[in-house]
N, C-alpha and C positions, 0 to 999 in steps of 0.2 A: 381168459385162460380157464380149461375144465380143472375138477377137480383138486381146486386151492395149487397146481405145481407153478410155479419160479423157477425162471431160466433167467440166470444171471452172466452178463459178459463178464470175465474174468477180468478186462483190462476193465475200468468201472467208468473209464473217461470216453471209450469205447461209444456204449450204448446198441437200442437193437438194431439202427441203421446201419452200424459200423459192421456188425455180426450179418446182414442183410449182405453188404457189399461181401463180406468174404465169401458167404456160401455163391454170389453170381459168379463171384471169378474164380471159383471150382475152389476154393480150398475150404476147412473147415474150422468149425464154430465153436471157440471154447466155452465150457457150459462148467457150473457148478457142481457141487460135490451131489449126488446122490445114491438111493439104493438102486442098483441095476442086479441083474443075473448073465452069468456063462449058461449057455445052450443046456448046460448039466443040471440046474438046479441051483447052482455054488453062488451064493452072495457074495455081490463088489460094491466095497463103498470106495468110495477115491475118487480122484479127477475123471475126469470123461471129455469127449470132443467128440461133435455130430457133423458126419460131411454130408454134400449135397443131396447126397440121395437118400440122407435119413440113418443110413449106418452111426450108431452108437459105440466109440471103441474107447479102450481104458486110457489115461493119458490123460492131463491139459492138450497136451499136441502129439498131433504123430511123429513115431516113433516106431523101428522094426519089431519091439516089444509089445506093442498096440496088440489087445485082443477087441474081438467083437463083444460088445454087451446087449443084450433085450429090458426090456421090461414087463414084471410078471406075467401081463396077460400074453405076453408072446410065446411061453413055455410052453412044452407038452404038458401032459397028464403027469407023467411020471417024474418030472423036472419040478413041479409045482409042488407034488408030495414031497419031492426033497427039499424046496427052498421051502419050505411051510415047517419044514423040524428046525427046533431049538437047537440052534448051537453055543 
């Protein structure tokens, strides 16, 4: 793995085989807690789940509440200036 990240399966009996098999039969991967961003700038820390094609959304699981998350380097310019201020 780059840059020291840990992706941990939430069920821990699981494993990344088991995470392997979900994302082939289309569904998605729950993943540990960490710092993501909204398209806007706006910091999320909380659960998250990654489906097949790489989408990042908030949740252990989907959910019609599910938003999309990125991370930093996916921001614009102007989204970075904001996740970059102290709140």
């Amino acid at each position: 793995m780059q840059s020291g990240v840990k992706v941990f399966a939430l069920d821990q009996g699981a494993g990344l085989a088991h995470a392997a098999r979900q994302l082939e039969e289309g569904g998605s991967v729950d993943m540990a807690v960490g710092l993501h961003y909204f398209r806007d700038g706006t910091k999320y820390r909380g659960a998250i789940h990654k489906h097949k094609d790489g989408t990042i959304m908030t949740g252990a699981r989907m959910t019609p509440a599910s938003k999309k998350v990125v991370h930093f380097s996916d921001l614009s310019e102007t989204a970075k200036k904001k996740a970059r201020k102290k709140t």
